[in-house]
NULUM-135450 format. One record per residue: y, z, x of N, C-alpha, C, CB in turn; residue in three letters. Coordinates in steps of 0.2 Angstrom, whole numbers, plus 2048, in hexadecimal, padded with zeros to 3 digits. Last residue first. Glycine has a CB too. Layout:
YZXYZXYZXYZXala/...
end
This chain:
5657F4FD05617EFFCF55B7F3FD45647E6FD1unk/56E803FCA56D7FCFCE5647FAFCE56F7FFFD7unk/56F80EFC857280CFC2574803FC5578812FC0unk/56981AFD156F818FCD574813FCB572819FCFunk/55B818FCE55B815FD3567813FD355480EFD1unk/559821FC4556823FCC55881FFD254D823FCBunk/55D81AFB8560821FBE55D820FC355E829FBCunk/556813FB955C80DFB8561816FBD561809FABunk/54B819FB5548816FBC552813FBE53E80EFB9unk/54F81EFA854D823FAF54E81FFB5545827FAEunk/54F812FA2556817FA355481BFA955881CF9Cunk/54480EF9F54880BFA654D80FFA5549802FA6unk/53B818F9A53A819FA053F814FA4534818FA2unk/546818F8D54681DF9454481DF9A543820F93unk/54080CF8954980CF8A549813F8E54F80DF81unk/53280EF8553580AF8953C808F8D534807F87unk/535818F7D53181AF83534817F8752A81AF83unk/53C810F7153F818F7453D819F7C53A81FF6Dunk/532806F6E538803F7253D80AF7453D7FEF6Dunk/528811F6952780BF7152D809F73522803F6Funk/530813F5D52B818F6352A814F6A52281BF60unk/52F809F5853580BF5953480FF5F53780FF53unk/521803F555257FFF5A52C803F5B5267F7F57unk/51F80FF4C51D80CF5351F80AF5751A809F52unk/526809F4052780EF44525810F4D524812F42unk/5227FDF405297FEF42529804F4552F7FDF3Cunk/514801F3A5137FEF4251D7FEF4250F7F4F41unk/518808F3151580DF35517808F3E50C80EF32unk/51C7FFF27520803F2951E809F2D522804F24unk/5127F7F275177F4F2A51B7F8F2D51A7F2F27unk/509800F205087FBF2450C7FAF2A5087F7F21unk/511800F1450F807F1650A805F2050A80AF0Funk/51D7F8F0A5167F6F0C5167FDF145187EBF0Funk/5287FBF005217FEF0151B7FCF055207FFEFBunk/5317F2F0352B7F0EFF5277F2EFD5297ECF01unk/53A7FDF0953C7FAF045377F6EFE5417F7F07unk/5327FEF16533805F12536801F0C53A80CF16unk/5357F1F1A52D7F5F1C52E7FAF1552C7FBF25unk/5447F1F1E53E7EDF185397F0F1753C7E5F19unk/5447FDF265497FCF205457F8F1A5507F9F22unk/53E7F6F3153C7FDF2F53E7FFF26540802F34unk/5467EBF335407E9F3153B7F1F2F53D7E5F38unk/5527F4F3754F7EFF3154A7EEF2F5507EBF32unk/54C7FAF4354E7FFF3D5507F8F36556805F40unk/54A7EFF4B5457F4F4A5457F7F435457FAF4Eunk/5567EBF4E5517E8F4B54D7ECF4754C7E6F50unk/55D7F5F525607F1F4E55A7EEF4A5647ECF51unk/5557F7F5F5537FCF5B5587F9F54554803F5Eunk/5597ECF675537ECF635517F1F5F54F7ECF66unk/5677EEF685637E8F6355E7EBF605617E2F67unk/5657FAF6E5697FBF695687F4F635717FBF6Cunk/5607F5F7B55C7FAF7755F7FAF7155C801F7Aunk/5687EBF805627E9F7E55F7EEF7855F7EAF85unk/5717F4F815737F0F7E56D7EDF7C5777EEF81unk/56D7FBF8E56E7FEF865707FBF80574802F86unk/56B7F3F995677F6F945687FAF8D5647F9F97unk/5797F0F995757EDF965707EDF955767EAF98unk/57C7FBF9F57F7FBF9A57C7F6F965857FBF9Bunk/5757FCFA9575803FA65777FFFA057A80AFAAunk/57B7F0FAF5757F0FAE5727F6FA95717F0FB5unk/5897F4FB35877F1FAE5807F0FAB5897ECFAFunk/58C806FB058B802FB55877FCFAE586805FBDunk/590812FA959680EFAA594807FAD59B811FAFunk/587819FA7586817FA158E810FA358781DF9Aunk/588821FB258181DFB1585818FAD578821FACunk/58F82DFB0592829FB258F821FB459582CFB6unk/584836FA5589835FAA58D82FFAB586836FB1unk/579836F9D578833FA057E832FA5576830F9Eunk/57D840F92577840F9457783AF9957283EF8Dunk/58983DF90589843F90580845F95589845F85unk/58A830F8C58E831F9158E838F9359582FF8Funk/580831F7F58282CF8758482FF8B587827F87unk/58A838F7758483CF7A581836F7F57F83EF73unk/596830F78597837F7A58F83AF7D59A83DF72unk/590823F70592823F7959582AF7A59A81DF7Cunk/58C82BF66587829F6758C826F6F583824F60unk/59982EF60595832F5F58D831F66593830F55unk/59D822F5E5A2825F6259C82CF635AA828F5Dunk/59581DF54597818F5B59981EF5F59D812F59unk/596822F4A590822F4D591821F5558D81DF49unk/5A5820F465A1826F4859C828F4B59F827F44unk/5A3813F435A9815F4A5A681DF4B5B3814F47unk/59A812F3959880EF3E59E811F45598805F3Cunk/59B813F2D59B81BF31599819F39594822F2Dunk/59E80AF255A380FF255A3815F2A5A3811F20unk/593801F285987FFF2A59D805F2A59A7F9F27unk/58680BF2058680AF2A590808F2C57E7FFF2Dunk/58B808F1558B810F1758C810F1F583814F14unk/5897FBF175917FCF13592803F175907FDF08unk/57B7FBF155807F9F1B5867F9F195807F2F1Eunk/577802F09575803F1057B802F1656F7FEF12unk/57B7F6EFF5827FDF0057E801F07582805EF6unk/5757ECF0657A7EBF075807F3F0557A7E5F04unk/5687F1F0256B7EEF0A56F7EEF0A56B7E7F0Eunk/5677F0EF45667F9EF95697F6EFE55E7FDEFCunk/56B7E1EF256E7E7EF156D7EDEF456D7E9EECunk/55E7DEEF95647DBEFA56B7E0EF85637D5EF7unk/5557E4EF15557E4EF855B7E5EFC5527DEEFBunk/5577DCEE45587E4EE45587E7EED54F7E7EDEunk/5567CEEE855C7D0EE855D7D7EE655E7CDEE4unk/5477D0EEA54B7CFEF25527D0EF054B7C5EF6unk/5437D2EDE5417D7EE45467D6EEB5397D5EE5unk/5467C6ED75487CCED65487D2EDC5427CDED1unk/53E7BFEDD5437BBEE05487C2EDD5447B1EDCunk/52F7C1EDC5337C2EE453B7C4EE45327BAEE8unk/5317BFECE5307C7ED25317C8ED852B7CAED0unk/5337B0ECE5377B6ECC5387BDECE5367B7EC7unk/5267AEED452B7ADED95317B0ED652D7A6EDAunk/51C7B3ECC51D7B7ED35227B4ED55177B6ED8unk/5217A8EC15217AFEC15217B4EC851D7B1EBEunk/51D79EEC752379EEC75267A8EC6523799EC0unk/50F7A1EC851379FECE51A7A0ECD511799ED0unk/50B7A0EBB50B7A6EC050D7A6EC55087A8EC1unk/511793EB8513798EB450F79EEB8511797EADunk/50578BEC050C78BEC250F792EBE50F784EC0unk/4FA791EBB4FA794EC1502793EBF4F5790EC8unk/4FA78AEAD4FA792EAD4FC793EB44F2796EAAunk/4F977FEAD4FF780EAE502787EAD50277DEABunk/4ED77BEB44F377BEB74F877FEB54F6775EB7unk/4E577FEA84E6784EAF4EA782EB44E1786EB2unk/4EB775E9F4ED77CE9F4EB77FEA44EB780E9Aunk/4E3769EA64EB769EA74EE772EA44F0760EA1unk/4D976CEA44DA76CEAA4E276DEAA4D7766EAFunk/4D776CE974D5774E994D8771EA24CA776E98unk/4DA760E974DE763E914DB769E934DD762E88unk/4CC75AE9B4D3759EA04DB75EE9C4D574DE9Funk/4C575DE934C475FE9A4CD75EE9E4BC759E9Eunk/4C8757E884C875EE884C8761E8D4C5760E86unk/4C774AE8D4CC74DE8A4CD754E884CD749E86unk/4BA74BE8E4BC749E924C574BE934BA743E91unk/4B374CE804B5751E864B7751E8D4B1754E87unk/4B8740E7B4BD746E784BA74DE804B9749E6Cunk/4B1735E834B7735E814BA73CE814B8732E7Cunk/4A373CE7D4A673CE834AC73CE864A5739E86unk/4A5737E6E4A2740E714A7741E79495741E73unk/4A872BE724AB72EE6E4AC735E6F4A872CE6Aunk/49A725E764A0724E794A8727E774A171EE78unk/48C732E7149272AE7149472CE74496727E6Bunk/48073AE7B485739E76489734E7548973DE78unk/47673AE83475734E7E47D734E7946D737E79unk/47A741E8E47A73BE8F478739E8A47773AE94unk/47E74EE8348374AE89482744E8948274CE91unk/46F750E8347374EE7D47A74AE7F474755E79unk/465756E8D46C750E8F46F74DE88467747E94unk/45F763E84464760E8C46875AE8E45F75EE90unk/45E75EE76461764E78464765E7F45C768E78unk/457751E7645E751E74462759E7645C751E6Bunk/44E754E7D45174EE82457750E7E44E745E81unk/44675CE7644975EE7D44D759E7F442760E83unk/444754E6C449759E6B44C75CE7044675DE68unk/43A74AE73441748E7044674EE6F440744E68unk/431754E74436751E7943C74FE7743374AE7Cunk/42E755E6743175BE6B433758E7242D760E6Bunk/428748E6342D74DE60432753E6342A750E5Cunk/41F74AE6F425743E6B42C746E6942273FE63unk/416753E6A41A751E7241D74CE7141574EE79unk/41374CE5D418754E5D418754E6441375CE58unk/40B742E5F412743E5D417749E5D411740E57unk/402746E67404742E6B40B741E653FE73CE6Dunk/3FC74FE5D3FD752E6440274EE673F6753E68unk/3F8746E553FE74BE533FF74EE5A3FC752E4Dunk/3EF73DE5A3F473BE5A3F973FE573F4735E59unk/3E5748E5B3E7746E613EE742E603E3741E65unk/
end
């Protein structure tokens, strides 16, 4: 009986040492993982920031390669801009008569010429990030501000070119 009652002794004690070994450990033991805890905390700080920094380089890469296509883009647009222009009030003035003289006629066009400014940027970034998404909904929204610039062009006719 009393081997029975020492070998449950024994092997407690072992289980005690194998589980909470932590809680019997010195002051010392603890100390050091304490410090090891916090020496693993402060590296996965400083792993995220260093991937942060990085993504911000590859943003900061990416917007000046952008920046560049934008700007020989628009260089191309400024050179052929009196072209376009002249090109684009002929077929106006071709397709819509003498409409295109009145102000409201002409402020609708102006409207439409912004927004499709818009459009075709935000179409331009879409297609530049490869985001396939984006570049469907601009599309979209190109198609909608097209329908929408007709049916008041028809209705700006029907009613020549008055309120």
């Amino acid at each position: 009986m009393h081997e029975i009652k020492a070998m449950t002794r024994v092997g407690l004690a072992l289980a005690v040492l194998a589980i909470g070994g932590a809680a019997l450990a010195g002051p010392k033991e603890r100390k050091d993982r304490r410090e090891d805890r916090r020496d693993d905390r402060h590296d996965r700080r400083d792993d995220r920031q260093d991937r942060r920094d990085d993504r911000k380089d590859d943003r900061k890469d990416k917007v000046e390669d952008l920046k560049d296509e934008w700007k020989k883009k628009h260089a191309d647009w400024v050179e052929k801009r009196q072209e376009r222009r002249e090109a684009r009030r002929a077929e106006l003035k071709k397709l819509w008569g003498d409409l295109v003289d009145k102000p409201v006629v002409r402020a609708e066009l102006r409207i439409h010429a912004q927004r499709l400014a818009r459009l075709h940027r935000v179409r331009f970034l879409a297609e530049a990030n490869g985001n396939k998404a984006a570049l469907e909904r601009a599309d979209k929204a190109i198609a909608r501000e097209n329908e929408r610039h007709q049916k008041r062009m028809d209705a700006l006719k029907a009613k020549g070119g008055v309120e």
